[in-house]
N, C-alpha and C positions, 0 to 999 in steps of 0.2 A: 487542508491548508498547512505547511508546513513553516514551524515556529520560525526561522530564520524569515519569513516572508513577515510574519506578524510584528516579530523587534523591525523590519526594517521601517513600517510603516509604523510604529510607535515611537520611532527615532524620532520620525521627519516629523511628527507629532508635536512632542515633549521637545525638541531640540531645534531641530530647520523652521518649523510655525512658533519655536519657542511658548511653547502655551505650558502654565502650570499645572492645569488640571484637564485629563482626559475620562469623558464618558465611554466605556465602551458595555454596548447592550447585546446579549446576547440569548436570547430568546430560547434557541433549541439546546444550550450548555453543551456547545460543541467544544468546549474551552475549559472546562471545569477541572478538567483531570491534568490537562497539562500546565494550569497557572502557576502553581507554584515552583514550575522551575521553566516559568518564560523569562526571566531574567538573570538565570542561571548563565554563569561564564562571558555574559557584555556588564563590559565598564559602566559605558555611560548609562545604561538601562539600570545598573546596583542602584543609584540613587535612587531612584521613586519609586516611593511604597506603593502594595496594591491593597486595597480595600474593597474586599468582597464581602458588596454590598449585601448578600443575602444574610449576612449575621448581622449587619449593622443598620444602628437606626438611624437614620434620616435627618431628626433636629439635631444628635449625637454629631455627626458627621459634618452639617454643617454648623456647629460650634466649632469642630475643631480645626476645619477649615480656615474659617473666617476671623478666628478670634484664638487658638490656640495655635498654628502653626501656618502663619501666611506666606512664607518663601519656599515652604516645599511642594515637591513635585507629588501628584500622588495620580495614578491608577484606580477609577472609578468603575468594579466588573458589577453588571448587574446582571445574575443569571438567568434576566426575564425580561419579555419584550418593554421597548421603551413607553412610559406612562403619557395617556394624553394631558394636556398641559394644565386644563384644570384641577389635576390631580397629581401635579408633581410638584412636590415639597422642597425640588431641587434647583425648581427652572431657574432662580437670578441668579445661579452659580453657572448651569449651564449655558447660559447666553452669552458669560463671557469667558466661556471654555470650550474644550472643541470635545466632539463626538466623534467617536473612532467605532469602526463596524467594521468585520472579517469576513464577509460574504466576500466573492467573487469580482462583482466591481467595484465592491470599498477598495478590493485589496488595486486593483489598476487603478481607481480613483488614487490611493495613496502615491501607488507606481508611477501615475503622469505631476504627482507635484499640486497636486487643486487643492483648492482652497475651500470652495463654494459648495458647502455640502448637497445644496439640491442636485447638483451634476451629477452627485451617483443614482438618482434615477432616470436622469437623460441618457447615461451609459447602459442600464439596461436595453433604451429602443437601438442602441447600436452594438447588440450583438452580434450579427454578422458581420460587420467590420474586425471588430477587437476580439472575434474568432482566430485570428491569425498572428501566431507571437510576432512574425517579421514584420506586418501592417501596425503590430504595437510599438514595437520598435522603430519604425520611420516614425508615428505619432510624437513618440516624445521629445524627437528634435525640432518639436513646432512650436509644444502648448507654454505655455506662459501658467503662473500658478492663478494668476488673478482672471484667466479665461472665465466667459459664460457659454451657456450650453451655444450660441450661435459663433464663438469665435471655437469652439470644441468642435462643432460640425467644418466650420473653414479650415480649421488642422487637418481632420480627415480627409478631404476634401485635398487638401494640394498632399500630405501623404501620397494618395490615391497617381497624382496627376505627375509626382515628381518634381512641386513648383518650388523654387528657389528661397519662398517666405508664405505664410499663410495668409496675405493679403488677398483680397480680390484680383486687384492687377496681376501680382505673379502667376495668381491662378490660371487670368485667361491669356497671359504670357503662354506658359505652360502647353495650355490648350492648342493656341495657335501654333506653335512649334512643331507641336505632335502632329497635326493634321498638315503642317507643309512637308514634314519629314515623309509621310506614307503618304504623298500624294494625294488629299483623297477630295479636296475641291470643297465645293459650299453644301452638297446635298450627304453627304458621309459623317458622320458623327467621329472621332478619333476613338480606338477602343480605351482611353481610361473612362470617357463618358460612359459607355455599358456598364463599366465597372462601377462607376457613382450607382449607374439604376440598380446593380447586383445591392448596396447599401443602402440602398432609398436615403440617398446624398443629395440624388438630381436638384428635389424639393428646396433645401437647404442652398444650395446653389444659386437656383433660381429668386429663393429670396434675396440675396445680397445682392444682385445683379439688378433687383427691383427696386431697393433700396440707397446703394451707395451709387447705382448708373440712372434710375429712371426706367427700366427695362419692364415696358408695358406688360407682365407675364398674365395669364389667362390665371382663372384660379383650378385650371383642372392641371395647368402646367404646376402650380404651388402645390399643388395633392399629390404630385405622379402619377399624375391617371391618364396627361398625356404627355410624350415624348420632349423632350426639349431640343430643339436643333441648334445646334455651332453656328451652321450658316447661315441661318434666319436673323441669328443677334447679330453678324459682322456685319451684315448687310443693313443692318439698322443702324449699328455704331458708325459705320465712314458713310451714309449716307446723313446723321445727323451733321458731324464734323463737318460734312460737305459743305447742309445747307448752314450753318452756323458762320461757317466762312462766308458766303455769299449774302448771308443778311436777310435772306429768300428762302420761301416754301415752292418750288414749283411742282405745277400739275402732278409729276410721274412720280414727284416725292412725298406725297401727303400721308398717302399711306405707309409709310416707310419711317419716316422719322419719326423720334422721338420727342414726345410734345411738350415737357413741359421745360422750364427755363430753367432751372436747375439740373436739368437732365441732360440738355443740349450745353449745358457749362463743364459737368462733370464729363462728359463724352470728349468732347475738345478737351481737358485737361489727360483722362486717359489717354487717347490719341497720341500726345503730345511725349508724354511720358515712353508709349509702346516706341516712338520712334528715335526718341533718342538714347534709346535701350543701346549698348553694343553689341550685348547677344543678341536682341529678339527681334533689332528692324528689320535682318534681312526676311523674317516671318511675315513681316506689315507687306514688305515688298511685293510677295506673295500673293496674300490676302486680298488686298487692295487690287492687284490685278485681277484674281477670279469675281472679287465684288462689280469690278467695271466693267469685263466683260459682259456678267450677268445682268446689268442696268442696262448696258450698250450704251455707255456713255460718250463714248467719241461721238454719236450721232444728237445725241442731247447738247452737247457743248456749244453748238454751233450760237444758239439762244444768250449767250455771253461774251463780251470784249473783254480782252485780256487785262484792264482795269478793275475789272467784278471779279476776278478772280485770283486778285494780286496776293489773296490770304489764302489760298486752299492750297494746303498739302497734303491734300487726303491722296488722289490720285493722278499718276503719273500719266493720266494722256492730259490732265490739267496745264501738265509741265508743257506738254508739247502743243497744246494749242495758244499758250503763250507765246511760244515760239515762233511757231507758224505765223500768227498774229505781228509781232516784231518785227522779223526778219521781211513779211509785207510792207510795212508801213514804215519802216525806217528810212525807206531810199524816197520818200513822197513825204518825209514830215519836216515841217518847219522847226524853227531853231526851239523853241517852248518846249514842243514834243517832245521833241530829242532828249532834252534834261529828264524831263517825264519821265523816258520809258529810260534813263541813265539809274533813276529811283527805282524804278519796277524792277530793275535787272540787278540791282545793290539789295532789295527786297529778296529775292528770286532765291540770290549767291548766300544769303543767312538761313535760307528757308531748308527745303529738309534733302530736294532731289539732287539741289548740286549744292550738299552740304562740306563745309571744306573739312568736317573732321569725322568724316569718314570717306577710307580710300579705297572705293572700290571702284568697279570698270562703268557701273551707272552713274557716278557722281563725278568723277573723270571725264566722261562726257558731257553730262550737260555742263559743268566748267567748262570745259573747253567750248561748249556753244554757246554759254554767256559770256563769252572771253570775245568770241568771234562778235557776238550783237555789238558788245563794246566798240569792240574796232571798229565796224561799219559805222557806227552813230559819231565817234571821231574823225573819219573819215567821210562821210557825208556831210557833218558840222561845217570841215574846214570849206566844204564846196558850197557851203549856204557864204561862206565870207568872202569868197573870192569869186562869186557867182556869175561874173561878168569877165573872168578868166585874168590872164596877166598880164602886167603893161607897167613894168618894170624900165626907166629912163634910160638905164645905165646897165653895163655886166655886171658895175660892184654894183650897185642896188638890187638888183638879182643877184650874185652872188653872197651877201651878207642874207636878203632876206630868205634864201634856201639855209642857209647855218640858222639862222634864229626861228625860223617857223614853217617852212615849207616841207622839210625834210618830214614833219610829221604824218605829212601823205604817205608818205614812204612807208615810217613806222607801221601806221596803224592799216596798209593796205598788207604788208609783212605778219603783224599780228592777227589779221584776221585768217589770212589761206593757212596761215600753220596751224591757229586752232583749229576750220572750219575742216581740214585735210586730217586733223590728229580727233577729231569729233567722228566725221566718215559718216554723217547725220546728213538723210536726202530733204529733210524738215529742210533744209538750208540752200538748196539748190535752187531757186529762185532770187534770192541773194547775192548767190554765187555769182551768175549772171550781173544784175545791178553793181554789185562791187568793182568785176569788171570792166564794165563800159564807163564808170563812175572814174576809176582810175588809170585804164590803159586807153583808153577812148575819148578823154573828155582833160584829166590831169595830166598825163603823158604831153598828148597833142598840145594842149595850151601850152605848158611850160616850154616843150621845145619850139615851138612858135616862136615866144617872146625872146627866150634863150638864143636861140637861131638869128633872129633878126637883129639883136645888140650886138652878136660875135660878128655878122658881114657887116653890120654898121660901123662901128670900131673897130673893124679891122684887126679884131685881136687874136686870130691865129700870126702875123706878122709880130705880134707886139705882145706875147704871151704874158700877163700880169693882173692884178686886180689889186688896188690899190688901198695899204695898211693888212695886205695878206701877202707870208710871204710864202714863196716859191719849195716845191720840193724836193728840187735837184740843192738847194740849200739847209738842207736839215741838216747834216750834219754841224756846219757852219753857226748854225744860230741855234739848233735845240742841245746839242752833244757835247759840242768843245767846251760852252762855259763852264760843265760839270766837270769837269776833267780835266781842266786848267791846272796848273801847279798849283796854284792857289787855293784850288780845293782837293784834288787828287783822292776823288769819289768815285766808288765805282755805280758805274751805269749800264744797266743791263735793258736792250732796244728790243720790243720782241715784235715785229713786224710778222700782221696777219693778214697773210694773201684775202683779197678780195675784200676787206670788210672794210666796211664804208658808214662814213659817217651818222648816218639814223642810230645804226649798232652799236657805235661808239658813243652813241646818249645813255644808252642803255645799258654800257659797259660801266659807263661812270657813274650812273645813279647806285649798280649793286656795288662797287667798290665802294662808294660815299656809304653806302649801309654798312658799313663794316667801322667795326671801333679804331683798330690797327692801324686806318691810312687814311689818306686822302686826295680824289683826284679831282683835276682841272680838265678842259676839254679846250682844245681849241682846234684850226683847219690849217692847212696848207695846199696851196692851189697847186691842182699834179702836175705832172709830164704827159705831156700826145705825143703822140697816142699813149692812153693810160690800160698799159698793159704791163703782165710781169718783167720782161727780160730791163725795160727800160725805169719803172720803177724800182725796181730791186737797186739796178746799180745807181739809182741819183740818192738813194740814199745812203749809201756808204760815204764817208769821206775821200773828198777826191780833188784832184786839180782839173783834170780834162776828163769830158766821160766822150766817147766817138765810137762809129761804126768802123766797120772797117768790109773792105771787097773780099767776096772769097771763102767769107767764115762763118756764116750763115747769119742768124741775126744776135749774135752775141756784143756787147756792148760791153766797151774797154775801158777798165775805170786806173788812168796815169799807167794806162799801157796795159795793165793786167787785165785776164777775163775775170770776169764776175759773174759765167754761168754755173749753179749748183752753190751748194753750201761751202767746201773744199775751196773752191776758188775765193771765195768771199771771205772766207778764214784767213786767206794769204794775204786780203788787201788789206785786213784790218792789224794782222800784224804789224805792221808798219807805225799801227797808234795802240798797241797795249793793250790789243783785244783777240778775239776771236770769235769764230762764227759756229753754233752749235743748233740741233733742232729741237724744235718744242718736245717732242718727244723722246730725246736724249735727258733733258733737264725730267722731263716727269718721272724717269725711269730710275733718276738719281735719287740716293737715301741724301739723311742730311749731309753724312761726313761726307760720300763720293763726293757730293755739290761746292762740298767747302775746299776739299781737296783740289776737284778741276780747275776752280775758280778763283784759288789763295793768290795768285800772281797777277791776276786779268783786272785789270782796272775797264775794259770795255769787252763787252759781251753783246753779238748781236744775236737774237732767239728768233731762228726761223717759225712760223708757226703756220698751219695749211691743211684749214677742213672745209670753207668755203669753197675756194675756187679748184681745189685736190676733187670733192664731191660732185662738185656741180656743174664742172664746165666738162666738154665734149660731147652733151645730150646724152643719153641713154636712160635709163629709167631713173636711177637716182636724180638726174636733173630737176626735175618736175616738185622734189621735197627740198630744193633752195632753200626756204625759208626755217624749216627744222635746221639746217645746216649752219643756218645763220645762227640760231639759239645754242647748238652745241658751242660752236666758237665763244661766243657770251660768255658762256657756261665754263666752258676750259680753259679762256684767259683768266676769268676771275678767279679762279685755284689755281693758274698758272703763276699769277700776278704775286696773290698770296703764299704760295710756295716760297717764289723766289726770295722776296721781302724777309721772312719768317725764317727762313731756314739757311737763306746763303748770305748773311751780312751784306744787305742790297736795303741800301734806303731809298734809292730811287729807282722806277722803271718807266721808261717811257715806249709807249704803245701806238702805233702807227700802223700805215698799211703801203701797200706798192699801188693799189687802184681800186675804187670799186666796182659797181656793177651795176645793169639795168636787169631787171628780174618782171615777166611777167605771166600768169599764172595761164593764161588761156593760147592754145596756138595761132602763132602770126600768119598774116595776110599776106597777097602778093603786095598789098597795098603798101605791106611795111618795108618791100625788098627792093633794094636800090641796084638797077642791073646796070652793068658799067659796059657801054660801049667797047671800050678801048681793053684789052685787056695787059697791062703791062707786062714786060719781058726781063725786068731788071728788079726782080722783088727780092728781098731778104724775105719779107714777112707777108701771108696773105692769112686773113682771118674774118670773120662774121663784119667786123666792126674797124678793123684797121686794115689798109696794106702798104709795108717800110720798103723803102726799093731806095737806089740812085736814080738821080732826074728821071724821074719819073715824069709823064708830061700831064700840063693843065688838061682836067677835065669839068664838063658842065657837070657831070652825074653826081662830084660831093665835093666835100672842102679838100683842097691840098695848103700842106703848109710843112713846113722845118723845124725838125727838132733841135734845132740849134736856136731857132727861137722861144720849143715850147719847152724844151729840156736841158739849153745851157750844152748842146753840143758842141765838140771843136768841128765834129765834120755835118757836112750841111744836108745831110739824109733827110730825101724828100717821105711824107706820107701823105696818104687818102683816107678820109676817112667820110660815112656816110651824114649826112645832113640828117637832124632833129637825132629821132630814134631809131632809124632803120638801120637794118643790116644788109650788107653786100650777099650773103647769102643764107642760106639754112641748115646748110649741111653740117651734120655732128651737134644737132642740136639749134634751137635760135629762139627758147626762153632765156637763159641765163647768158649774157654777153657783157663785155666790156670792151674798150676801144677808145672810144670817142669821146666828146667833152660835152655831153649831159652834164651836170650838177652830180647827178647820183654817181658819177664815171670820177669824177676828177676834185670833189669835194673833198677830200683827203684828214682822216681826223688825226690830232696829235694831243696823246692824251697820257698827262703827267700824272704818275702816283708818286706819293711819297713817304713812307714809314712812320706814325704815330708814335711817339713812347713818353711816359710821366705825366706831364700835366696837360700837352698835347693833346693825347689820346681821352685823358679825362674829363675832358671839354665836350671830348665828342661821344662821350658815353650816352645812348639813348634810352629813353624811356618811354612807356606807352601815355598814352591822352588820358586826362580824369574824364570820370561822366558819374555827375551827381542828376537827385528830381529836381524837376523846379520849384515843386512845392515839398516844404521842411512838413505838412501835417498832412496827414495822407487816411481816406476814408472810403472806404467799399461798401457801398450800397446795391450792387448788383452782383449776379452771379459772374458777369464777364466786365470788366473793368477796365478804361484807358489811361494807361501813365505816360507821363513827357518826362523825358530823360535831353539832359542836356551834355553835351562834349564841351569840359572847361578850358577849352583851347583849342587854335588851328593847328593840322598836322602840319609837321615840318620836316625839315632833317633830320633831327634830333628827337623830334617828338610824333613817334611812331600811331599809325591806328591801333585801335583795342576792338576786338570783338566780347562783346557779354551776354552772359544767360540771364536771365531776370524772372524770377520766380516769387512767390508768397510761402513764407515758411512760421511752422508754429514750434519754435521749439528748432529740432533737428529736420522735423518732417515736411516733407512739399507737399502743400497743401491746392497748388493751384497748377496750370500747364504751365511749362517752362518757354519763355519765347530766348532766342538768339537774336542779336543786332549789331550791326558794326558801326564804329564812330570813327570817321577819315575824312571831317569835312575840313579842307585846306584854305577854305574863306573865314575873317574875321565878323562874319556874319550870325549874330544868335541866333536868328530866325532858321540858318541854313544848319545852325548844330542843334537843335532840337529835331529828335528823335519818337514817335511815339509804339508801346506796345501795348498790347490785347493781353490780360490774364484773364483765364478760366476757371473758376474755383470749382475743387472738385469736392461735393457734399453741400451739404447744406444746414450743417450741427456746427456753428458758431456761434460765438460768444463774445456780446458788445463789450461786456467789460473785461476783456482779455486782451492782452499788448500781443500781435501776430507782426512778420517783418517782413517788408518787401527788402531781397537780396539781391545786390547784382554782385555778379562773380564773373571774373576773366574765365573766360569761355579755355584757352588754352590752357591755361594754368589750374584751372579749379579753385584757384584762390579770390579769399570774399577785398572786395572794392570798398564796397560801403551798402550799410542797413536803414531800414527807416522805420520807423514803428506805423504799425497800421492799424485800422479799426474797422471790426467787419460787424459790418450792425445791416442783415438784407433786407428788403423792404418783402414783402408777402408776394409771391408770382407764383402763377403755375403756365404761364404766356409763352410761348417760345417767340415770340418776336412784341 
């Protein structure tokens, strides 16, 4: 043993254990020759004297210990093995001194920092382990000084496996990783396991696993005398989880799970923990798949409704026969239901599969198929309210109530194909169907019904109007000149978005209203017919006469100038101190370009064109409409904020030329309106409109003058098809526009305004508090129900909160962690109580110790608020 090794472990002795007096026994006086110069050339070692004992006496020694020199350090050598205790003169000095020994694993007992002297003989049964200086070396970034020989075997043990911490968890973290990395399924053990057997660790292992999980181990598994398998425990662990979630043992599971009620808490709290790992769920993801297969549990599921299984996230065909289930029962369930399964899917969305904080291509899906159930059940909703279809008095009365409530069919038939299409999930395909005949077959038809019969009742292709809505060949007139008057001489920057149509301009202004910076209004204006580009574009410029004219195709003349392309629209607005540029000019500008172009422009119209650029002329992009629709969303609201932000623009106002009928499934001949007469004098022929001079009456669809619906001077005849059909199919005849649907000619005009000082400070938001409802909180069970209440309706301003909620002792989670969200936008307590499931993992509690249930913002990781709690278990070994 070489003297540098001995001062180091008399250091930690004398100095790191701080102890004044060291026994060291030495039996065979391997030490004898070199004592007097072990303290030779170290500082701190000069100070403590060595007394070798073999000259001195005993009562001598301890006099002068104890009564002549109490603050020195001293060096106790005894050249002879240590005395039994009957017979040592010494013991109440060494009881409260330490004993220092130079064998082999005193000296790594020193080397790992312990404290607990009996460990240097548990380090002899782990010779072959601490054979290896590099397996000594990982050891000591684990042990703790205050370890016993069973937290000594769990350092070797994740040493051995590479785990992240010498807990159990990390260990079978660890475990599970190894064995999805080598592929090697449930029946393969991972090689650091062999390696445990190479230490006779397995033993060791297995205990913990019997003790901190419940893990039924045989006792020939506790000896090693037989094998321990990986896949025999996982298959126990997500089958307890399973049935722990379902509140049931069935048949195929009895043997399987783990029985007692502490074991089935601890299991669920590990689970819980394994999955909101960042490293290791994608291991659970894994896991959990070979354990289902191995059960064949999609065929077992059947025995359950998607209510019994509203708590399992053990496995992922779990997920999908919730789905399945849903996406059945949604287009057949009454209005109750529907909130029902609104809870189950809010339940679903906190839960683990379509977890929102992790973003990967599985949780991306099933959000997007709870996104899609959503819709449907919105969508269905609105068909339970208007069940007996529509029967609207008037066009304003149908016009107003498509602005205030109808348009959400739209919306939510819109949100559903974009998830259900960006999901690509055939789970859904039966839905798919229902959705359709729900909305193109059943809504479509109704509304143009009613729609259809007020416009020939009233006459109102002759008399184009809806009464306290105004017109959109007048926008300029009433939304633009006020801003611009002398009296304000503000600039106004108009970004008109081909096709987009009112539902989206809800949607526009709810995510601008989320922003602190602005703030938008929404209101409509009733379009031009035919509601197509060339004729919307120019009624919204300012203008005195807009006309066709013979000869020049179908371009429209606004005070004599053309107004086709952006170039010519720049010329007309010159006239009023503006000009015309496109969305994607302005995006391309830094701040200065933008401040530079725009230092002189008091009016800026911003072409903008992803909708009807994408999605009109059919081809295959057609068919993703409704994605097209979301970009648009997406790139006015940074367009908006751009402009605001960076180009000295306090106001923008947001409009469109026309919208659109969109339907997801191909049309019928049913839908196709064939026209006898073919006209010979057409500027315009398209799916949904044809522009011509006198044109003649036909039975086949409405004719009527844009002079009456667009404020022409010249009196250009069009046709356009009755209800929703179209004149043909060619170049597509999903995506159309044309005609005076609601969805065609609702036209949104939608004001922002710039935020700044106390404005903006108003509308600073903040997330919802969520306290318990009980201030004195008491666990008497290994799995425990808390009510958590939302201390307020969400609002504008007062955003939802997502939280974690856990049982912690100290720093440590002691219990599974659950996630929840609070967004209940009613002043309803009932409906803002919230309840969670913890699982306490172990069963070593202590009644008279203060433990805290935590709730922390789930995004943030910041704590909310604590509560003291009290764990006092009642005696179970029951699993149910």
């Amino acid at each position: 043993m070489k003297l540098d090794q001995l001062r180091q472990g008399l250091e930690q002795a004398f100095y790191k254990e701080n102890h004044r007096l060291v026994f060291w026994y030495d039996p065979e006086r391997s030490f004898v020759d070199e004592l007097p110069s072990l303290f030779a050339g170290d500082e701190k070692l000069a100070e403590v004297q060595i007394l070798s004992m073999a000259q001195e006496s005993a009562l001598g020694v301890k006099l002068k210990l104890e009564l002549e020199d109490t603050t020195g350090k001293y060096l106790l050598y005894f050249p002879f093995a240590e005395p039994e205790v009957e017979k040592d003169w010494l013991l109440d000095i060494k009881l409260y001194s330490r004993c220092f020994y130079a064998d082999r694993f005193s000296i790594i007992f020193n080397e790992l920092g312990l404290h607990q002297q009996s460990l240097r003989e548990h380090l002899t049964k782990r010779d072959k382990f601490l054979a290896s200086k590099a397996r000594l070396a990982a050891l000591q970034r684990y042990v703790q000084p205050d370890f016993d020989a069973s937290d000594l075997d769990m350092a070797m043990i994740a040493a051995v496996v590479k785990a992240e911490s010498c807990d159990l968890p990390h260990v079978i973290l660890a475990l599970a990783e190894e064995a999805v990395a080598d592929d090697l399924g449930l029946e393969a053990n991972p090689a650091s396991l062999s390696e445990l057997e190479k230490y006779d660790l397995v033993p060791a292992l297995v205990a913990a696993l019997q003790s901190e999980i419940g893990y039924p181990a045989t006792v020939e598994e506790l000896k090693g005398e037989a094998s321990f398998r990986l896949g025999r425990f996982f298959i126990r662990l997500l089958v307890t989880g399973f049935c722990e979630s379902v509140g049931d043992v069935p048949g195929w599971a009895q043997e399987l799970v783990i029985p007692s009620a502490s074991a089935h808490a601890s299991a669920r709290a590990f689970l819980s923990r394994w999955r909101d790992s960042s490293r290791y769920y994608p291991a659970f993801d894994v896991i959990s798949g070979w354990v289902e297969s191995a059960l064949r549990l999609r065929e077992r599921l059947g025995a359950f409704d998607a209510p019994d299984l509203r708590d399992v996230m053990t496995f992922e065909s779990v997920e999908q026969k919730i789905i399945v289930d849903l996406a059945s029962a949604i287009p057949k369930a009454g209005g109750n239901e529907l909130e029902h399964f609104k809870t189950l899917i809010a339940q679903r969305l906190d839960g683990y599969w379509a977890s929102k904080h992790k973003d990967d291509s599985t949780r991306r899906k099933y959000r997007r198929v709870y996104t899609a159930l959503n819709s449907a059940i919105d969508l269905f909703g609105l068909r339970l309210k208007h069940s007996s279809g529509f029967h609207y008095g008037s066009v304003e009365a149908l016009y107003l109530a498509y602005e205030q409530t109808l348009y959400r069919f739209d919306m939510a038939y819109r949100h559903y194909w974009d998830a259900s299409r960006r999901a690509h999930l055939e789970l859904l395909k039966p839905l798919d169907e229902a959705v359709e005949n729900c909305y193109a077959y059943w809504y479509i038809d109704n509304l143009a019904k009613n729609w259809g019969e007020r416009i020939e009742a009233e006459k109102r292709l002759d008399d184009w109007q809806v009464t306290g809505i105004p017109a959109q060949h007048q926008f300029y007139q009433r939304h633009v000149s006020p801003l611009t008057s002398a009296a304000n001489r503000r600039r106004v920057v108009v970004i008109i978005s081909d096709a987009f149509r009112y539902e989206a301009a809800v949607e526009l202004c709810e995510r601008i209203n989320a922003k602190r910076y602005s703030e938008a209004t929404l209101s409509s204006q009733l379009g031009v017919v035919p509601s197509y580009t060339t004729l919307g574009m120019a009624s919204l410029l300012p203008h005195n006469t807009l006309e066709y004219r013979e000869g020049v195709g179908d371009d429209v003349f606004v005070d004599g100038q053309s107004t086709k392309g952006t170039p010519a629209r720049s010329k007309v607005l010159a006239a009023h101190g503006g000009i015309a540029v496109t969305a994607e000019t302005v995006k391309g500008w830094s701040r200065d370009e933008g401040r530079e172009a725009l230092k002189d422009q008091q009016l800026v119209y911003v072409y903008h064109n992803i909708i009807d650029d994408r999605s009109d002329g059919g081809g295959p992009s057609e068919i993703d409409t409704f994605r097209h629709v979301e970009d648009a969303i997406e790139d006015l609201t940074e367009l908006s904020r751009k402009i605001m932000l960076h180009f000295n623009t306090s106001t923008v106002l947001i409009t469109a030329d026309h919208g659109f009928l969109f339907q997801q499934s191909k049309l019928e001949v049913a839908d196709r309106t064939s026209l006898a007469e073919k006209p010979g004098n057409t500027l315009k022929n398209k799916k949904r409109y044809v522009v011509g001079f006198d044109l003649p009456d036909t039975a086949d669809a409405w004719k009527g003058s844009t002079k009456a619906t667009a404020g022409t001077a010249t009196d250009t005849d069009f046709w356009i098809p009755k209800g929703a059909n179209r004149f043909h199919f060619v170049g597509g005849s999903r995506f159309v526009h044309g005609g005076v649907m609601p969805q065609e000619i609702v036209v949104p005009v939608l004001t922002v305004k710039q935020l700044r000082g106390e404005k903006a400070e108003k509308r600073t938001k903040r997330k919802v508090g969520v306290i318990s409802t009980k201030s004195t909180l008491k666990i008497v069970n290994n799995i425990q129900k808390f009510d958590l209440m939302q201390t307020e309706a969400v609002s504008e301003l007062v955003m939802p909160v997502t939280v974690s909620v856990a049982i912690y002792d100290g720093d440590s989670k002691i219990s599974s962690e659950e996630t929840v969200t609070f967004d209940c936008a009613t002043d309803s307590v009932t409906e803002r109580v919230k309840q969670v499931r913890l699982s306490l993992s172990g069963t070593d509690f202590d009644r008279n110790k203060d433990y805290f249930l935590v709730l922390k913002d789930k995004y943030l990781n910041t704590e909310m608020e604590r509560y003291k709690v009290t764990i006092d278990l009642a005696f179970t070994d029951d699993f149910f």
